[in-house]
Backbone bond lengths (Angstrom), bond angles and torsions (degrees), N, CA, C in turn:
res aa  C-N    CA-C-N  psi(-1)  N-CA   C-N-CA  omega(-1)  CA-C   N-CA-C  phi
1 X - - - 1.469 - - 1.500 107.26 -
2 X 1.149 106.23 132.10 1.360 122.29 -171.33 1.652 117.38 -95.93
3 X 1.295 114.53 100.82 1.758 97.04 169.20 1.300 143.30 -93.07
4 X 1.295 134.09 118.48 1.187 122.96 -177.03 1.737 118.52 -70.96
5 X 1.344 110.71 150.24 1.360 108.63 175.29 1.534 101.82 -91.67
6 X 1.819 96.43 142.51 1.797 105.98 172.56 1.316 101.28 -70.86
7 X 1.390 106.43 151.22 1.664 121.08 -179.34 1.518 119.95 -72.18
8 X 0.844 130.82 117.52 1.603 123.96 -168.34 1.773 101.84 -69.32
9 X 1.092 94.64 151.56 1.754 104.61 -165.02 2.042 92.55 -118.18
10 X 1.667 97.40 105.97 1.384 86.56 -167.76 1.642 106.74 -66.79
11 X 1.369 126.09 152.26 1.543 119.14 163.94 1.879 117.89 -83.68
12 X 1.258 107.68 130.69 1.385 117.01 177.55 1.296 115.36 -119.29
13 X 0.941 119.84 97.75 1.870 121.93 -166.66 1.583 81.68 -113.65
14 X 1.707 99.97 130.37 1.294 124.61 179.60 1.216 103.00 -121.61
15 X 1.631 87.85 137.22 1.293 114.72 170.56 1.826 150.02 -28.64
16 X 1.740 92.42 -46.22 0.994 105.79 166.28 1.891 132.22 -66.36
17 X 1.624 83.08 -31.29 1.647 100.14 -173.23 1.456 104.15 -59.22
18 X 1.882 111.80 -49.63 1.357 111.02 -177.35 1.724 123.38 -65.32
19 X 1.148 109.04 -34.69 1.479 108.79 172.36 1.426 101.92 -60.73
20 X 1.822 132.22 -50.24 1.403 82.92 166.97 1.352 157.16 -115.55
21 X 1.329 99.71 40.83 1.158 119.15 -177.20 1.917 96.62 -80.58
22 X 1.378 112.43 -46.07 1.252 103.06 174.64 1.138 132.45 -54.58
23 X 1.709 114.49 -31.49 1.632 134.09 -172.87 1.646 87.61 -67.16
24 X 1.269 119.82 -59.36 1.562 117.62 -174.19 1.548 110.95 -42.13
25 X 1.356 114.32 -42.78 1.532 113.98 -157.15 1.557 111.47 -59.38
26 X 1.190 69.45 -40.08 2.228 106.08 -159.59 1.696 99.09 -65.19
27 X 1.581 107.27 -54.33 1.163 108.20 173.34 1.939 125.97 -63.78
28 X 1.190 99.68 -36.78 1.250 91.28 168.15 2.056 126.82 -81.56
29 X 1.514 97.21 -28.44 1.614 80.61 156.98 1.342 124.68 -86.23
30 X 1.695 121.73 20.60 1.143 100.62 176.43 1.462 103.97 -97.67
31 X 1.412 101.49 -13.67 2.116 108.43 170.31 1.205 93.05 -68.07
32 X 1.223 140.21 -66.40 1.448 133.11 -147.59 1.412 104.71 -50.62
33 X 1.742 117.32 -40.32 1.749 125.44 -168.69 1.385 102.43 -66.50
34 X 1.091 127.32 -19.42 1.696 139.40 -146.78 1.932 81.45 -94.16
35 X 1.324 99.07 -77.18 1.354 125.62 -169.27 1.506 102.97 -36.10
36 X 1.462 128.04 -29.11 1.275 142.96 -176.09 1.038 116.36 -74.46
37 X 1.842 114.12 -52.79 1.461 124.83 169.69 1.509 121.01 -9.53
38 X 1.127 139.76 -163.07 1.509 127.96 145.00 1.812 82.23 -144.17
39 X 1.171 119.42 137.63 1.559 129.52 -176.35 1.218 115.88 -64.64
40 X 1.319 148.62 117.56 1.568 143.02 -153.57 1.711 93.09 -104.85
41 X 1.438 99.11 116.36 1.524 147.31 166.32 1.864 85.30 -24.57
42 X 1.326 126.76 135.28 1.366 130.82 153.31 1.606 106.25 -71.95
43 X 1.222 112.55 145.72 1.286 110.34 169.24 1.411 130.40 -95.02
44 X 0.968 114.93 129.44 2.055 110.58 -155.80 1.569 84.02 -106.81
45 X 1.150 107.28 151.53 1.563 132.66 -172.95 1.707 100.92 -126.20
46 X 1.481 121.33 118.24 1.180 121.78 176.37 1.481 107.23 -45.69
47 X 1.631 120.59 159.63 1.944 100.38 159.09 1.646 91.16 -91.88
48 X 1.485 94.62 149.73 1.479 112.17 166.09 2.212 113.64 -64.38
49 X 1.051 85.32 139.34 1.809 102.11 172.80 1.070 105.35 -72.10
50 X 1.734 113.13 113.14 1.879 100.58 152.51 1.163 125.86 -45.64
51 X 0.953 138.97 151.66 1.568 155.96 154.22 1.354 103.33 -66.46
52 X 1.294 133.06 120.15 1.325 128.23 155.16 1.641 117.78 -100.00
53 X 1.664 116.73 128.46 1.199 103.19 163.66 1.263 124.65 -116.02
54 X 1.178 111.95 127.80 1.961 108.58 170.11 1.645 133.74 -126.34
55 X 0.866 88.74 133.07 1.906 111.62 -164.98 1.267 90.31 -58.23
56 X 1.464 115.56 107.44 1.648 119.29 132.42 1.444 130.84 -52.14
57 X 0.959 135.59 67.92 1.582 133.06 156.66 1.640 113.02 -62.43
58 X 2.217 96.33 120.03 1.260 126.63 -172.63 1.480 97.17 -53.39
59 X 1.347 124.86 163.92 0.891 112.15 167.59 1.111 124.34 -97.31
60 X 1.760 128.52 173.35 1.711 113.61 -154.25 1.642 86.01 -85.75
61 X 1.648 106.61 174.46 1.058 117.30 -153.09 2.075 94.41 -93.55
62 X 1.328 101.77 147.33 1.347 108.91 165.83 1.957 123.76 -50.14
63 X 1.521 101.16 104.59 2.061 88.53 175.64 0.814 125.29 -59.91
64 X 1.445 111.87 162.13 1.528 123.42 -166.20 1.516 93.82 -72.89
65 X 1.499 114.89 145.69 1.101 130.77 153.47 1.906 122.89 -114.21
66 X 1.169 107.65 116.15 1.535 114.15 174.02 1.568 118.23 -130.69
67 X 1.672 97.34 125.28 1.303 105.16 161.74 1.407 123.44 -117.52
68 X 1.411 104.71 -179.06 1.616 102.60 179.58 1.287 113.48 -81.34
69 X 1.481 128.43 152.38 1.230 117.43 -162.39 1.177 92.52 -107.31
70 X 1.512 98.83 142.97 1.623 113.33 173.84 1.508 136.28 -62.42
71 X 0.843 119.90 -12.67 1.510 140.12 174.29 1.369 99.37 -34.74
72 X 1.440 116.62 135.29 1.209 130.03 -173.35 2.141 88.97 -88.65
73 X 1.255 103.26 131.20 1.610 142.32 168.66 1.688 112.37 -15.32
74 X 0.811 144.30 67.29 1.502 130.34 -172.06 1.732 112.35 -53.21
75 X 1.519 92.82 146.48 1.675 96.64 -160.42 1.400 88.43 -114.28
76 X 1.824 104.81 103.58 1.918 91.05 160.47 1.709 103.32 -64.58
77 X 1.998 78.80 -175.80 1.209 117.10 179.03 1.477 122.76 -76.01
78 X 1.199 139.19 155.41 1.305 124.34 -146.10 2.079 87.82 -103.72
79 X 1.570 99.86 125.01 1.381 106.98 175.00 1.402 125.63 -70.01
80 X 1.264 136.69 119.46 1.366 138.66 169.01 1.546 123.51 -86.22
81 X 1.196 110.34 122.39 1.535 111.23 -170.04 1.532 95.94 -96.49
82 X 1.255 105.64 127.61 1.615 142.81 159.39 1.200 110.15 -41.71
83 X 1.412 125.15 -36.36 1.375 99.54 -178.34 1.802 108.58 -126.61
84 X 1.410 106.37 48.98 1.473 112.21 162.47 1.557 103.86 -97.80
85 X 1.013 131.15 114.34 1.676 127.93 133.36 1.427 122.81 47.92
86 X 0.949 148.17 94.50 1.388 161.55 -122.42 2.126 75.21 -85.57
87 X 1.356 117.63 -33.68 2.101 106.09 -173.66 1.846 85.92 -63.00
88 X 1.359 83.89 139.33 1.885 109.12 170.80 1.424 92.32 -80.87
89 X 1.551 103.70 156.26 1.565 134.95 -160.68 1.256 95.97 -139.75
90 X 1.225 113.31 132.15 1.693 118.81 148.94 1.250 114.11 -68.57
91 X 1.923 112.63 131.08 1.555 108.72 -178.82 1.183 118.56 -93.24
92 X 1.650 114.08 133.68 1.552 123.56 -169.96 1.741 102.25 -69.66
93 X 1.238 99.52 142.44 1.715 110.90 170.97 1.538 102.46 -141.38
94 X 1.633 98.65 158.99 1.002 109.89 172.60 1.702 122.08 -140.36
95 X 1.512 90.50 139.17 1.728 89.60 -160.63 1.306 127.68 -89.10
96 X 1.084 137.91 102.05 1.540 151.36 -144.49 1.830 112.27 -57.57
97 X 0.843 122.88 115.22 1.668 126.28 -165.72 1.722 98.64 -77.33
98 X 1.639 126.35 139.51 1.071 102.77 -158.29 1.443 104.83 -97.03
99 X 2.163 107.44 -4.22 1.569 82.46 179.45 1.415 109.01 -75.77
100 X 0.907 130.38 12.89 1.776 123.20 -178.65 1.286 115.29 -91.00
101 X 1.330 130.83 -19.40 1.190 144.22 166.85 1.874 121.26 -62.31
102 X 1.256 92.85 -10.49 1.853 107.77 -172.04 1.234 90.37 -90.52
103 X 1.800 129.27 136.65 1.242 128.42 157.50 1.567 110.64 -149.03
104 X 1.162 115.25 149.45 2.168 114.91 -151.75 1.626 71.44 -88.41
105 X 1.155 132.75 -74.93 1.859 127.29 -167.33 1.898 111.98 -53.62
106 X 0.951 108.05 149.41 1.427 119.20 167.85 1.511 109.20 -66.47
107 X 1.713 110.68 96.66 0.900 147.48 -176.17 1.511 125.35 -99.64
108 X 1.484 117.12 163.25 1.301 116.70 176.79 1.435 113.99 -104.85
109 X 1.567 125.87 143.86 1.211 117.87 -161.50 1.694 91.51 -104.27
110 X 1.812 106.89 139.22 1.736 102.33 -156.28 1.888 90.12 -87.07
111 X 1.176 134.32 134.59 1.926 108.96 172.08 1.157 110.15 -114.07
112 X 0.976 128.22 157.85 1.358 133.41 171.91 1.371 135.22 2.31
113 X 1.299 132.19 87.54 1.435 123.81 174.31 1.790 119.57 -32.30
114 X 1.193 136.47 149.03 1.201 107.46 131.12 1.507 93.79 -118.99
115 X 1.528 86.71 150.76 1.676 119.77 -153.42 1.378 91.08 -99.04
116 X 1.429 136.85 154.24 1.397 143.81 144.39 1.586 123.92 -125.46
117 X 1.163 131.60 128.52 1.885 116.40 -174.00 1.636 103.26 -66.74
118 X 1.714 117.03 134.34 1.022 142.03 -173.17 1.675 104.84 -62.98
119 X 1.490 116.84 103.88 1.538 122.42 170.10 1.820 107.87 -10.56
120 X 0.797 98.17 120.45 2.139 116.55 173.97 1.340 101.56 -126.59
121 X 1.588 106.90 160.03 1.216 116.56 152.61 1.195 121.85 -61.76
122 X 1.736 120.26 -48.31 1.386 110.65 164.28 1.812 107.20 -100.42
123 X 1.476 105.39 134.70 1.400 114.56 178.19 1.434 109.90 -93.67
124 X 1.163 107.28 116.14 2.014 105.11 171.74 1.539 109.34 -68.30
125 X 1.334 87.71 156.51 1.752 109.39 -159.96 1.168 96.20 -105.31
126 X 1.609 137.83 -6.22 1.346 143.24 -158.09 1.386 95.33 -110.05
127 X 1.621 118.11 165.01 1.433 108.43 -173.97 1.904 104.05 -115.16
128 X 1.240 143.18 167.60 1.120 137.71 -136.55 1.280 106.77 -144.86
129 X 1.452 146.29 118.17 1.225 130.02 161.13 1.926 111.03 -105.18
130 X 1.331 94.83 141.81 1.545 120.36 169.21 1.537 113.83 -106.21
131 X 1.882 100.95 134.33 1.552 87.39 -165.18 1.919 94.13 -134.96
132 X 0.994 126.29 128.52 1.315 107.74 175.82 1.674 117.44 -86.26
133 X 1.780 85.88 145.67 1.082 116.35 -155.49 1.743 110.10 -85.97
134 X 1.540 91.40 -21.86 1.814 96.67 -178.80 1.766 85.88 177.46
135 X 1.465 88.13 111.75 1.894 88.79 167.17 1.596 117.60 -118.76
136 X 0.793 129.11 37.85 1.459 139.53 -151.89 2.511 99.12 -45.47
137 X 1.246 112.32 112.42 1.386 95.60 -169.24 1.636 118.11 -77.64
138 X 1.217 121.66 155.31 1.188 123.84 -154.80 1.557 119.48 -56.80
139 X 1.533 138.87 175.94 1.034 117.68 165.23 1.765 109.17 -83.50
140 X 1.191 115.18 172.25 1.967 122.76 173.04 1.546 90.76 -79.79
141 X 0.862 86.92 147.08 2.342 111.42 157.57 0.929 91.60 -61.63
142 X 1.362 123.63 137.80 1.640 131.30 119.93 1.488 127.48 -31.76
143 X 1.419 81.23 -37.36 2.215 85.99 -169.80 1.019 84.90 -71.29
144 X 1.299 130.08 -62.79 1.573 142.87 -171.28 1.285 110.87 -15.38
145 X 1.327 114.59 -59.00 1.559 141.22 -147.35 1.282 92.77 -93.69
146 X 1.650 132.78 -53.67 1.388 111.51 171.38 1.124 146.90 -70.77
147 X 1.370 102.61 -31.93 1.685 126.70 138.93 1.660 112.25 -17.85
148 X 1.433 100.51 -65.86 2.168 108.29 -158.02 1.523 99.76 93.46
149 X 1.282 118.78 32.28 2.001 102.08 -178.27 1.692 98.21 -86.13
150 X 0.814 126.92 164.95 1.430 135.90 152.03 1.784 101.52 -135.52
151 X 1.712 93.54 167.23 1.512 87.51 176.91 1.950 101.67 -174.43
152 X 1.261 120.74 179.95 1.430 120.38 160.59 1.269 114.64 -138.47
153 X 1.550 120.73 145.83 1.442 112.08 -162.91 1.717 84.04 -144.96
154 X 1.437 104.32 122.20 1.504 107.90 -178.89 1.595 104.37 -108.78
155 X 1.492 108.67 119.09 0.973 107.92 -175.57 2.042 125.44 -100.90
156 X 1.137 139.97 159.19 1.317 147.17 166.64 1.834 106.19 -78.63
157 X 1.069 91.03 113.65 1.536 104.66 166.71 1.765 131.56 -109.92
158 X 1.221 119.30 131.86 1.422 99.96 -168.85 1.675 78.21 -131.63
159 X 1.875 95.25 133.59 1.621 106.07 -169.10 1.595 91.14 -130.39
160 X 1.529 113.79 126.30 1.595 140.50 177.90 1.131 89.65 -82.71
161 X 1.525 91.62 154.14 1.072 118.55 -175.20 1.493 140.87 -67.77
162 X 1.582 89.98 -3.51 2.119 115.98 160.03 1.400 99.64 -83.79
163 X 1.373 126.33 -21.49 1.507 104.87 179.84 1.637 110.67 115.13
164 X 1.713 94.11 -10.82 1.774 96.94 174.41 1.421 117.58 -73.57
165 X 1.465 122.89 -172.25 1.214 130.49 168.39 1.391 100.55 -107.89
166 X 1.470 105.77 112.31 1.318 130.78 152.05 1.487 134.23 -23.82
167 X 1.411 91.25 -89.51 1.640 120.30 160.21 1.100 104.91 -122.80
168 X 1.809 115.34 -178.30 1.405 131.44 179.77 1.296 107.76 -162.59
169 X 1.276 113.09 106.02 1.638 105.23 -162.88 1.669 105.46 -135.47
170 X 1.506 103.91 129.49 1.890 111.57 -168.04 1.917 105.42 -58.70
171 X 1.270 136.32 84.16 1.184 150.72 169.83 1.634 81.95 -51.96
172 X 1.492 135.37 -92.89 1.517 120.62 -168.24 1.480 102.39 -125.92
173 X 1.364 109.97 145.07 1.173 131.09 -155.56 1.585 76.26 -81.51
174 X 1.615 92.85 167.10 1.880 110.23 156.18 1.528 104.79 -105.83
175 X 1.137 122.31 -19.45 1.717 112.83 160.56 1.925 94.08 108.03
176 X 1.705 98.11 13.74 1.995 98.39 173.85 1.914 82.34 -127.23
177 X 1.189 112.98 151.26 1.294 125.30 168.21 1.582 106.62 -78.57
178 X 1.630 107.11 -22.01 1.819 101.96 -168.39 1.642 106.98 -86.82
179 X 1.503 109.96 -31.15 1.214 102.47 175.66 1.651 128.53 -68.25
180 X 1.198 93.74 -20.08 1.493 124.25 179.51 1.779 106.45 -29.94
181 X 2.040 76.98 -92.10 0.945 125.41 160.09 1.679 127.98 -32.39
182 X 1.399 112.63 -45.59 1.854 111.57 170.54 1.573 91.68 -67.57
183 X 1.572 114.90 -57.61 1.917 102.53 -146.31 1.259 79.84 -59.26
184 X 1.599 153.95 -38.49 1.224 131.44 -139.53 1.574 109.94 -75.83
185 X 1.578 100.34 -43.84 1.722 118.75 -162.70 1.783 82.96 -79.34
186 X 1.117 126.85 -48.49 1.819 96.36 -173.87 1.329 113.36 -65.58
187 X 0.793 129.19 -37.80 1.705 132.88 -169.36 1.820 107.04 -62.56
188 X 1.536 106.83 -41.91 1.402 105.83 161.66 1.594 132.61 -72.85
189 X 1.718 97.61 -22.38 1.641 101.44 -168.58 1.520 87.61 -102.88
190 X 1.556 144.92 -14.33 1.495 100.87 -170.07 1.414 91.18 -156.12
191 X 1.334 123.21 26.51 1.882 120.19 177.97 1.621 87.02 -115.83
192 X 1.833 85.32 149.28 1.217 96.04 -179.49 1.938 104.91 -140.39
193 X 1.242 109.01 159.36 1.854 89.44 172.44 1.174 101.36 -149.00
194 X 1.559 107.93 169.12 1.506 129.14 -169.01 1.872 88.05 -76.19
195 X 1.464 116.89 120.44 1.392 120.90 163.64 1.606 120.31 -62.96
196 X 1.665 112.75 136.30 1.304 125.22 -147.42 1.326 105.03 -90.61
197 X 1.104 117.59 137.12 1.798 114.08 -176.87 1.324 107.49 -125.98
198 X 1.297 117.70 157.96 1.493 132.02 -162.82 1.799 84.44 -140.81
199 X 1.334 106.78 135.57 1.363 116.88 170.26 1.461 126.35 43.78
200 X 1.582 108.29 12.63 1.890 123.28 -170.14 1.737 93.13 94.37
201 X 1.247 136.93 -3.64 1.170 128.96 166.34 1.605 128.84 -72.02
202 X 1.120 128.12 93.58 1.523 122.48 178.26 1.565 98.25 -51.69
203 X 1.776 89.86 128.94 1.827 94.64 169.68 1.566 107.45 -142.95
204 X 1.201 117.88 153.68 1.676 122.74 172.87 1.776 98.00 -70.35
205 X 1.474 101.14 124.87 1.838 125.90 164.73 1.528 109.50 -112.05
206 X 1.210 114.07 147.69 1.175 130.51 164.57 1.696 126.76 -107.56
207 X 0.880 130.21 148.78 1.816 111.76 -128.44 2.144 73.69 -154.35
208 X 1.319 109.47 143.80 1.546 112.88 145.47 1.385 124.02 -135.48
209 X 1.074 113.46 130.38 1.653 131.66 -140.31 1.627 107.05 -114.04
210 X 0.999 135.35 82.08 1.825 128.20 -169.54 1.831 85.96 -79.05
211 X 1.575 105.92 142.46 1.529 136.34 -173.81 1.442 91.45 -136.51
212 X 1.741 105.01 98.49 1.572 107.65 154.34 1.743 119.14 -100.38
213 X 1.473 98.59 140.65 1.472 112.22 162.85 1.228 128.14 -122.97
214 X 1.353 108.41 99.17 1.712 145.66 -175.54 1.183 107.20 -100.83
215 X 1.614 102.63 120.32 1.583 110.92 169.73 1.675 96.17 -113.36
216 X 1.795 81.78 142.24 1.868 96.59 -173.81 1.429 106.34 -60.97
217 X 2.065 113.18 148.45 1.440 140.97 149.68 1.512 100.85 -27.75
């Protein structure tokens, strides 16, 4: 029996095949390394908060409020003039009407004159009443009022025999030139009085009048 030998089958491994079998390898473990990675988180940044600023402005201050104070009128004492006639006189007064005493501004309350008949050659022996006819009381200062002054200024009045104001002359200061000055200019610009008679005789009296200005507690 005869054997033949099998033919040897030469091997030819080409070139090309192996490059890509390698390109494959390479490429797929380079996914696998990727795939391994773990993906790094972006980093988020809060947004920042505006700041808001806003101006408190105090609030404006409360206005002054002034009224007239209620206080009932103080009644001087009845003035005697020195140079009437040694014969006693009854002293003229006059009695204050109370709507005139009401005033919406912080006002002065006008009180009671006491009245005396104005020195004559002939002096009446009869006694005299003076009555006002319209006393409307002055307005307050402003300065006055921002200030805080109060004060009383008793003034000399000489009332003709129509009932006007004569003169008006500061008997005692209140120690402000403005208060002075208002009781003086109202009493000339807008008071008026019932003219004083002696025996049914209309005669000129002279009257002193204290004007307080009190701002309310």
């Amino acid at each position: 029996m005869v054997r033949t030998p099998s033919p040897v089958v030469p091997l030819h491994i080409e070139a090309s095949r192996v490059l890509g079998w390698s390109t494959a390898i390479a490429v797929h473990a380079l996914a696998l390394m990727l795939l391994l990675i773990p993906a790094a988180q972006p980093l988020i940044t809060a947004p920042r908060e505006r700041m808001r600023v806003s101006w408190v402005l105090p609030p404006p201050p409360p206005p002054i409020r002034v009224h007239a104070d209620p206080a009932p009128p103080k009644v001087p004492r009845a003035a005697v003039n020195t140079q009437r006639p040694p014969t006693p006189l009854p002293t003229l007064t006059a009695p204050v009407d109370d709507a005139l005493a009401v005033s919406p501004l912080p006002a002065t309350e006008a009180s009671p004159p006491s009245l005396a008949p104005a020195p004559a050659a002939a002096a009446p022996t009869q006694g005299a009443q003076l009555q006002y006819r319209s006393a409307p009381p002055p307005p307050y200062p402003i300065t006055a009022i921002r200030l805080g002054q109060q004060g009383t200024v008793v003034l000399r009045i000489r009332v003709g025999t129509d009932g006007n104001p004569l003169a008006v002359d500061i008997e005692k200061s209140s120690g402000s030139r403005v208060f002075d000055q208002a009781a003086r200019q109202q009493v000339m610009r807008h008071w008026r009085f019932v003219p004083a008679t002696v025996n049914g005789q209309v005669v000129e009296a002279d009257g002193l009048v204290p004007v307080e200005f009190t701002l309310p507690r």
